[in-house]
C-alpha positions, 0 to 999 in steps of 0.5 A: 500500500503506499504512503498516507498522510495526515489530513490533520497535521500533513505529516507521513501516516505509519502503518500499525496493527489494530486489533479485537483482543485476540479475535483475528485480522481485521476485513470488510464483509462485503455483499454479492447481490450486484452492488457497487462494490460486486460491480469493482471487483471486491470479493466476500471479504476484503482486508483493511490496513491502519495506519497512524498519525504519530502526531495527534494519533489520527487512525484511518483503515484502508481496504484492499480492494486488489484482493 
C-alpha cells in the first residue's frame, strides 16, 4: 500500500496493527447481490490496513480492494 498522510497535521501516516483482543485480522464483509462494490471487483471479504498519525494519533483503515 503506499504512503498516507495526515489530513490533520500533513505529516507521513505509519502503518500499525489494530486489533479485537485476540479475535483475528481485521476485513470488510462485503455483499454479492450486484452492488457497487460486486460491480469493482471486491470479493466476500476484503482486508483493511491502519495506519497512524504519530502526531495527534489520527487512525484511518484502508481496504484492499486488489484482493
Amino acid at each position: 500500500m503506499s504512503e498516507r498522510s495526515c489530513p490533520d497535521c500533513d505529516v507521513l501516516m505509519e502503518q500499525t496493527n489494530v486489533t479485537a483482543e485476540g479475535v483475528g485480522d481485521l476485513y470488510i464483509e462485503t455483499e454479492r447481490d450486484g452492488g457497487i462494490l460486486d460491480r469493482l471487483g471486491v470479493g466476500y471479504q476484503a482486508p483493511l490496513s491502519a495506519y497512524l498519525c504519530p502526531e495527534c494519533g489520527f487512525t484511518r483503515l484502508y481496504a484492499d480492494l486488489s484482493e
